[in-house]
C-alpha positions as CSV (number, residue, x, y, z in Angstrom):
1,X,-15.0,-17.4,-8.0
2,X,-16.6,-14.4,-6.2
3,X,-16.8,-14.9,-2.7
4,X,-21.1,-14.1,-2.8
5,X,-21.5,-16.5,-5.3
6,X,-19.6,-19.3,-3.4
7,X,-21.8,-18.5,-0.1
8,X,-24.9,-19.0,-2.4
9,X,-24.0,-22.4,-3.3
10,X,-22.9,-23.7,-0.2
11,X,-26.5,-24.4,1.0
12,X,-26.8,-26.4,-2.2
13,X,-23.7,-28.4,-1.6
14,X,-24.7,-29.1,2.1
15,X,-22.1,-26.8,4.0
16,X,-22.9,-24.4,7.0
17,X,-22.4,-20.6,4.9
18,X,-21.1,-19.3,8.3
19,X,-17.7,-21.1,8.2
20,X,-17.2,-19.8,4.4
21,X,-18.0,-16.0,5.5
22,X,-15.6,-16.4,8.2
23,X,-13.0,-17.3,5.4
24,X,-14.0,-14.5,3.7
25,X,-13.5,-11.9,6.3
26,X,-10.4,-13.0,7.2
27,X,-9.2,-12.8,3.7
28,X,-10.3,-9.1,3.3
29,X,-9.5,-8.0,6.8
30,X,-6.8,-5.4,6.9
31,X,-3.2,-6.6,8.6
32,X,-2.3,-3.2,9.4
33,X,-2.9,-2.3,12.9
34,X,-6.6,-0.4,13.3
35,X,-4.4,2.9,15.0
36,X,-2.0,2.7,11.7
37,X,-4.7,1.9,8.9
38,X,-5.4,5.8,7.8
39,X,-1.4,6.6,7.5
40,X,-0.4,3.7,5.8
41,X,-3.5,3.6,3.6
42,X,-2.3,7.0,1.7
43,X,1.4,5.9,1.4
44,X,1.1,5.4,-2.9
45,X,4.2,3.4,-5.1
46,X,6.2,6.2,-5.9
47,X,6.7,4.2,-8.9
48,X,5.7,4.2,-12.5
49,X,4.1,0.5,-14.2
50,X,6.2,0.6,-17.0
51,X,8.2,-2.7,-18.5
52,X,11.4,-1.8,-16.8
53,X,9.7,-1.8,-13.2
54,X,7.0,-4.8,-13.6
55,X,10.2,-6.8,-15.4
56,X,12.1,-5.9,-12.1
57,X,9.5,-6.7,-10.0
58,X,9.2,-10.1,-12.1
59,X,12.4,-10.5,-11.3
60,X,12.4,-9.9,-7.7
61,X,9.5,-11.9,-6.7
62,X,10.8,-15.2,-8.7
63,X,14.2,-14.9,-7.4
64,X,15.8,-12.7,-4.3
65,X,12.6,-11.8,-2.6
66,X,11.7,-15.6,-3.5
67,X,7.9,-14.5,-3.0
68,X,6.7,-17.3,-5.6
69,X,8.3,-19.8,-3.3
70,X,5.1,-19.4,-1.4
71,X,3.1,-17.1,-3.2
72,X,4.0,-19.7,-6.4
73,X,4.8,-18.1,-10.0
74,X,1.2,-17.7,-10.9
75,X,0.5,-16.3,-7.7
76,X,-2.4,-18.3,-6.5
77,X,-0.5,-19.3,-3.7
78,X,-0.1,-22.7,-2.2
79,X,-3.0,-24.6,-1.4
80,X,-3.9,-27.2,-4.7
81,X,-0.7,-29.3,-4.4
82,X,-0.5,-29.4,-0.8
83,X,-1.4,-32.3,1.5
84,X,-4.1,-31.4,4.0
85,X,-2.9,-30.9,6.9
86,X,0.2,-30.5,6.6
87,X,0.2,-26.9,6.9
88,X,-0.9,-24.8,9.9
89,X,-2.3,-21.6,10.0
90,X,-3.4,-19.5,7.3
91,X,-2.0,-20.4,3.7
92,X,-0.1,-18.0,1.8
93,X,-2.4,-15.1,0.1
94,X,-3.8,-15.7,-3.4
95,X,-2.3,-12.7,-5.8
96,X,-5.2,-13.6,-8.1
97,X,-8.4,-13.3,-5.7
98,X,-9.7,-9.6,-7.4
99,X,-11.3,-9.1,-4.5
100,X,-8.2,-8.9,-2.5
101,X,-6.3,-6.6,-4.8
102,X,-9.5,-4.3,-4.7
103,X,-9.4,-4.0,-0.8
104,X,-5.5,-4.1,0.1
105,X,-4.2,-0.8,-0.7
106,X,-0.1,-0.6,-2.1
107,X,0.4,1.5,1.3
108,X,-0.9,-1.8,3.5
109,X,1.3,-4.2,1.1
110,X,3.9,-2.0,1.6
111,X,3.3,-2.7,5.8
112,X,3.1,-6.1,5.3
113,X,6.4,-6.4,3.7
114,X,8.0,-4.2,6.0
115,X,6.8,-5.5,9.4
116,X,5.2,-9.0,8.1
117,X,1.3,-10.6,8.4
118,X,0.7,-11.7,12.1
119,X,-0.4,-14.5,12.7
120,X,0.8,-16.2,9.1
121,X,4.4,-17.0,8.1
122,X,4.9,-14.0,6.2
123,X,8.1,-12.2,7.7
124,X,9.3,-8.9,7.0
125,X,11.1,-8.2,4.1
126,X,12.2,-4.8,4.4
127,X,15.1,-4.2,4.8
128,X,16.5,-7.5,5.5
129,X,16.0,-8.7,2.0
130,X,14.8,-6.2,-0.3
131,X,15.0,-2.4,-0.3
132,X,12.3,-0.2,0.0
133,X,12.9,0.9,-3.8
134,X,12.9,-3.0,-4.5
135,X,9.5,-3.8,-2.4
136,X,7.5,-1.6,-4.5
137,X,8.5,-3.3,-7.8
138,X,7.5,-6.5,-6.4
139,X,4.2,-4.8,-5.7
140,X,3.6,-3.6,-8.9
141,X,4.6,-7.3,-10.5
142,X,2.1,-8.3,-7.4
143,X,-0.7,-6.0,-9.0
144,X,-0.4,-7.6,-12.3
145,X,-2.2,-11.3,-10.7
146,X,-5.5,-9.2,-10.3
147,X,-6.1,-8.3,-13.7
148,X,-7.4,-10.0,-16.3
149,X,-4.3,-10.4,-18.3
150,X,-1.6,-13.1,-17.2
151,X,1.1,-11.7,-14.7
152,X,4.2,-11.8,-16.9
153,X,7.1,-9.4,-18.2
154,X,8.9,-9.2,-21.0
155,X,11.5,-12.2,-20.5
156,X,14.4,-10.2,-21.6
157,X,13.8,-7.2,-19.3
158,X,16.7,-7.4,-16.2
């Protein structure tokens, strides 16, 4: 649901619109520090979206990266299936908020998975579990949640 739509109806519902918008910032603020933010925001995936890469990146993110442990295999993130309150801190991102994806740039994903997401459980990645190379075909199985097809790969790609 768009984020402006949800504030609209939270008057009608009976909750405060203030505590939403704070959700909402915090979900399109940048984790890159403010002094790194221009560098990192021009670092591009120097690779292509073709089946090979998005079926490694598939790949990846389900199993040795285990980002869908988390991030879950649809990439909503946790959250639904949770009991309240049994998590602190912020919950893992949503892949499939469009909003998000339109904001966070592959250069600040990148960041993230090198030196993790203060202040959320999201470590770094790079290069303790994946490669560089092997981060930005995550990333480009990542992109596939924001878009209006389903994020999936051919199943017999490697």
């Amino acid at each position: 649901m768009n984020a402006y739509l949800l504030l609209a109806l939270l008057p009608v519902l009976g909750l405060p619109a203030i505590s939403v918008l704070g959700v909402v910032e915090a979900i399109l603020k940048p984790r890159v520090p403010v002094n790194q933010l221009q560098q990192v925001r021009t670092w591009k995936n120097p690779l292509p979206p073709t089946e090979e890469t998005i079926a490694k990146g598939k790949k990846l993110f389900e199993g040795k990266a285990f980002c869908a442990t988390c991030h879950g295999r649809d990439g909503k993130g946790l959250g639904a299936d949770i009991e309240p309150g049994t998590l602190k801190g912020p919950l893992p991102r949503n892949f499939t908020d469009k909003e998000w994806q339109t904001a966070r740039t592959d250069g600040e994903l990148l960041w993230i998975l090198k030196n993790g997401s203060k202040g959320t459980a999201m470590a770094p990645f790079i290069p303790l579990i994946l490669t560089e190379e092997e981060a930005w075909e995550v990333l480009l199985y990542v992109r596939l949640f924001g878009q209006n097809r389903p994020a999936a790969a051919p199943e017999n790609q490697p």
